[in-house]
N, C-alpha and C positions, 0 to 999 in steps of 0.2 A: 824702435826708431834708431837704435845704436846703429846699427847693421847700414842704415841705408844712408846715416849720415857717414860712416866710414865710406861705400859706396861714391858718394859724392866728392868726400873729403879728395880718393884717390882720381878721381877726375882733375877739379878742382881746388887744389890743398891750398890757397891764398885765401878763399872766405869761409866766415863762418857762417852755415846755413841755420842756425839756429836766430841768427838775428834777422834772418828777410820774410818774409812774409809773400811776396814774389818773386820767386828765384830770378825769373824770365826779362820782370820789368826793370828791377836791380842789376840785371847786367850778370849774374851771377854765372847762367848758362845761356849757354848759345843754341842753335840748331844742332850743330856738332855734336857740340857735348851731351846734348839732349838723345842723339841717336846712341851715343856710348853709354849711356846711364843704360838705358832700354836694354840695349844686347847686354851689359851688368845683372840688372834686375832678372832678367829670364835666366842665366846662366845661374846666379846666385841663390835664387829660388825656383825655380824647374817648371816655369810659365810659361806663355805663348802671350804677351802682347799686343792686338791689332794694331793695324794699321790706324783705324780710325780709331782709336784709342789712345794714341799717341797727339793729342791736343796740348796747348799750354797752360787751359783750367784742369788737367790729371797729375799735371808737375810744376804745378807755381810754388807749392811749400810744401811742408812734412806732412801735414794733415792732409792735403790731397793725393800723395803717393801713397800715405798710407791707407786714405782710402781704396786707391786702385788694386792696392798689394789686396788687402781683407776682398774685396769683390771677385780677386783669381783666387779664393781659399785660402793664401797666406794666412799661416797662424804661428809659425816660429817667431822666434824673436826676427822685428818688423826695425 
């Protein structure tokens, strides 16, 4: 989870995502931001992302991306 909180961190380096529980509803990330994390995540680990995949129950908090990551095979440090 290191990995994707740095990820994040360099989007957004003012919050900690360790404390939200919904990135999205906290104001934490935007639309914007949410399409940079995506083009991050694929670059960072060698994925492909759909479209319809890109919801804001796949990215409200850690446990949800990290679910997304394990469902594309993600098994490095997450």
């Amino acid at each position: 989870m290191k990995k994707v909180i740095e990820i994040l961190k360099e989007i957004r380096p003012e919050f900690d995502f360790t404390k939200s529980e919904d990135f999205i509803a906290d104001g934490y990330i935007d639309s914007f931001d949410l399409i940079t994390f995506v083009a991050a995540l694929e670059k960072n680990y060698g994925i492909k992302i759909k479209g319809t995949e890109i919801v804001p129950e796949n990215f409200c908090n850690l446990a949800a991306i990290t679910g997304l990551l394990k469902g594309h095979g993600v098994t490095d440090e997450i």
